[in-house]
C-alpha positions as CSV (number, residue, x, y, z in Angstrom):
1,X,-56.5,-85.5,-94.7
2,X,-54.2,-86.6,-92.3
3,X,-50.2,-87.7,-92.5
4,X,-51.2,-91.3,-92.8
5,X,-50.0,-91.5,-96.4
6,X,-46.9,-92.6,-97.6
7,X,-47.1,-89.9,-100.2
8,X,-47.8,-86.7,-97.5
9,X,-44.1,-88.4,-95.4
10,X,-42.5,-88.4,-98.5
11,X,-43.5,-84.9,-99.4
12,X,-42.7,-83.7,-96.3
13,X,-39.4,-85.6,-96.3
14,X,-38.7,-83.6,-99.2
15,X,-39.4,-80.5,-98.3
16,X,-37.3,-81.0,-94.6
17,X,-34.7,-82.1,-97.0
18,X,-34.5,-78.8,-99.2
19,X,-35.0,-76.5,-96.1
20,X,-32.6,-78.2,-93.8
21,X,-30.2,-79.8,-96.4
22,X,-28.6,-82.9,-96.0
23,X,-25.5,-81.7,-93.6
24,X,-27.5,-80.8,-91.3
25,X,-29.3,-83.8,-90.8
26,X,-26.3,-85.9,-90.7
27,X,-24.7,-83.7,-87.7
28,X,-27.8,-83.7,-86.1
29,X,-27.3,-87.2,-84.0
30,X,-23.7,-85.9,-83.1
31,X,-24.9,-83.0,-81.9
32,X,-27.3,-84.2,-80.2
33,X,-25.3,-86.5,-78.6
34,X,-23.0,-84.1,-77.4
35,X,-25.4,-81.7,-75.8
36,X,-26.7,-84.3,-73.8
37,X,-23.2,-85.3,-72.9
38,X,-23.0,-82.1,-71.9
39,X,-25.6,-81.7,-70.2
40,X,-24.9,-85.0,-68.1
41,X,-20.8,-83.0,-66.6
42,X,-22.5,-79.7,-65.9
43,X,-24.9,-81.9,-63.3
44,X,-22.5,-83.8,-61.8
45,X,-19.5,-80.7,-62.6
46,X,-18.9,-80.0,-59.2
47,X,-17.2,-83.4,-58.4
48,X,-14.9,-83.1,-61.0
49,X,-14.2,-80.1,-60.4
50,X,-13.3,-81.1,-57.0
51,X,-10.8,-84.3,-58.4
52,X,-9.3,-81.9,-60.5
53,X,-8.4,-79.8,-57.9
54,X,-7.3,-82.5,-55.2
55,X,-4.9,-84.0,-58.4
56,X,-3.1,-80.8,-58.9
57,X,-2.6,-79.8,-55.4
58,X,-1.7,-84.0,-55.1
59,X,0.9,-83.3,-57.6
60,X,2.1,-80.1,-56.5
61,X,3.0,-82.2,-53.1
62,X,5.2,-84.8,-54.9
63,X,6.3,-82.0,-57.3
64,X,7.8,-79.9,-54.2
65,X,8.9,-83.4,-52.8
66,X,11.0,-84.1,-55.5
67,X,13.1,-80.8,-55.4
68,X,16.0,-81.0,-54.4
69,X,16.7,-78.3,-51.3
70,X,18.6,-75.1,-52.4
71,X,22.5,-75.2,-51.5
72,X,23.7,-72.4,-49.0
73,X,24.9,-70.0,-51.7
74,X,27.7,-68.9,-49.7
75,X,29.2,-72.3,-49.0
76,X,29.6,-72.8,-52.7
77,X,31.1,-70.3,-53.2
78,X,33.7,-70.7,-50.5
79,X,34.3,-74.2,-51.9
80,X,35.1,-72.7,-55.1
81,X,37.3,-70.4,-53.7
82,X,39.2,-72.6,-51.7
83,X,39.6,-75.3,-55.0
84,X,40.9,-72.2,-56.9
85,X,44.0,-71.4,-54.5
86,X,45.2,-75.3,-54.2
């Protein structure tokens, strides 16, 4: 009496069916899929960890490059000062 019968795979198709339902079985390959995707960046998470961190501080570089200096407060204002009383 073993599952060699097309009749006990159907039955038991059935019954996975009911318990489980059909939603379940459909997001069953995706998230399956995902878990082992998962799985696959937590083992190798330290290196990209690492590239994340090199590109911000990478960008944080050209970021501080790209500022313009700040003008000499007092110099503007003297400018203005002396544009006011021509």
């Amino acid at each position: 009496m073993g599952f060699d019968s097309f009749w006990h795979w159907a039955i038991l198709l059935v019954i996975v069916l009911l318990v489980f339902g059909t939603k379940k079985i459909r997001n069953l390959g995706p998230d399956l899929g995902s878990a082992i995707r998962d799985f696959k960046k937590s083992l190798s998470g330290d290196d990209e960890a690492k590239q994340k961190e090199e590109e911000a501080r990478r960008k944080e570089a050209e970021q501080l490059r790209a500022d313009p200096p700040p003008a000499d407060r007092a110099t503007t204002q003297s400018q203005r000062d002396s544009s006011e009383t021509k």
